[in-house]
C-alpha positions in Angstrom: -31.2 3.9 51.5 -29.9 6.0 54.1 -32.7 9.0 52.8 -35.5 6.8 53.4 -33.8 6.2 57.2 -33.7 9.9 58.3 -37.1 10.4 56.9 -38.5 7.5 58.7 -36.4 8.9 61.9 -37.5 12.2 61.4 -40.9 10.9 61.3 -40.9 9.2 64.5 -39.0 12.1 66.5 -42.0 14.2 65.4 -44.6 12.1 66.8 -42.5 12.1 70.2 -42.5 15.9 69.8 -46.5 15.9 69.4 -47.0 13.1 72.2 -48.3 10.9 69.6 -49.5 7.5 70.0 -49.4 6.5 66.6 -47.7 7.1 63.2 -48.8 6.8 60.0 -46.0 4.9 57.7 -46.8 3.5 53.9 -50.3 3.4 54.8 -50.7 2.0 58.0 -51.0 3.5 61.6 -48.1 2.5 63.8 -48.0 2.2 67.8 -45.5 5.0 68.9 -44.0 4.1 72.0 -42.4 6.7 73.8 -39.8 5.2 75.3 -38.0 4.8 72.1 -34.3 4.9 71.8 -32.4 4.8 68.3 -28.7 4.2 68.4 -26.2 4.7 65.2 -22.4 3.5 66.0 -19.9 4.5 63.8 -16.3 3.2 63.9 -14.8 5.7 61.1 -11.2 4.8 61.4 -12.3 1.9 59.6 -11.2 1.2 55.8 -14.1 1.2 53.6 -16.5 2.9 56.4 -18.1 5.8 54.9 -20.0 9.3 56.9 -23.4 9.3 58.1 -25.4 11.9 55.3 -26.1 15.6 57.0 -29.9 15.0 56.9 -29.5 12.1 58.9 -26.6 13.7 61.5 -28.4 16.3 61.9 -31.1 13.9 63.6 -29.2 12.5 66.1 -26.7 14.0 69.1 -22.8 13.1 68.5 -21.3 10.7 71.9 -18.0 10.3 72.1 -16.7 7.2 73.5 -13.1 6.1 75.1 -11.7 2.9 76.0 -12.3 2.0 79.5 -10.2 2.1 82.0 -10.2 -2.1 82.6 -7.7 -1.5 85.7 -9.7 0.7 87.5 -13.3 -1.5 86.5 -11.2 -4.8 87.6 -9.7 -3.3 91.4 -14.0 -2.0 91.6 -15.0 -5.7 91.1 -12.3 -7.0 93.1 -13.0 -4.6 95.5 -16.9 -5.7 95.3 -15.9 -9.2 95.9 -13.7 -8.4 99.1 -10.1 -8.7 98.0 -8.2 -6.1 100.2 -5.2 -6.3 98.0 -7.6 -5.0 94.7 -5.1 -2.6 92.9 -2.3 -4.7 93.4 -4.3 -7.7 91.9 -6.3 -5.9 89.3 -2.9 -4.4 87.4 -1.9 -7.8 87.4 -4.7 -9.3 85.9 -5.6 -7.0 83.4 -2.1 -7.3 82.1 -2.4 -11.3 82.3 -5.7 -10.9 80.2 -4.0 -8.6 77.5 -0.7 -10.5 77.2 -3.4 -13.3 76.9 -4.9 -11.7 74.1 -2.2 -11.1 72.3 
């Protein structure tokens, strides 16, 4: 399943490459728009999650990604909103939030 993904990929990234405005798939000649933007997110840490094949890694360009820092986004919206107290505030409501979670 996953072959037949990096060769349609690999198809389309190919037509980019030639500034093509169609592709041909099974047959038929497909509009190629060049704003396209394919995505893969992978959570391997996961039980049961298995690696992305080499052909198809080999397509794409590896983002790492962090949790964000929810103090620092919450004192920026606080901030935004005109609280002059916004660090104090925002470490006290991101902790309510993840005691809340919990």
């Amino acid at each position: 399943m996953l072959s037949v993904v990096s060769s349609q990929i690999k198809t389309i990234q190919v037509g980019l490459q030639k500034f093509s405005k169609t592709i041909q798939f099974m047959g038929n000649d497909i509009p190629l728009v060049p704003t396209i933007g394919i995505f893969i997110t992978m959570n391997p840490g996961y039980a049961g999650r298995s690696e992305l094949p080499d052909n198809l890694k080999a397509l794409f360009r590896p983002v790492t990604m962090v949790v964000p820092g929810l103090v620092m986004i919450c004192e920026n919206m606080l901030m935004s909103e005109g609280f002059n107290t916004a660090k104090v505030l925002a470490l006290k409501m991101v902790t309510l939030y993840q005691l809340s979670s919990e």
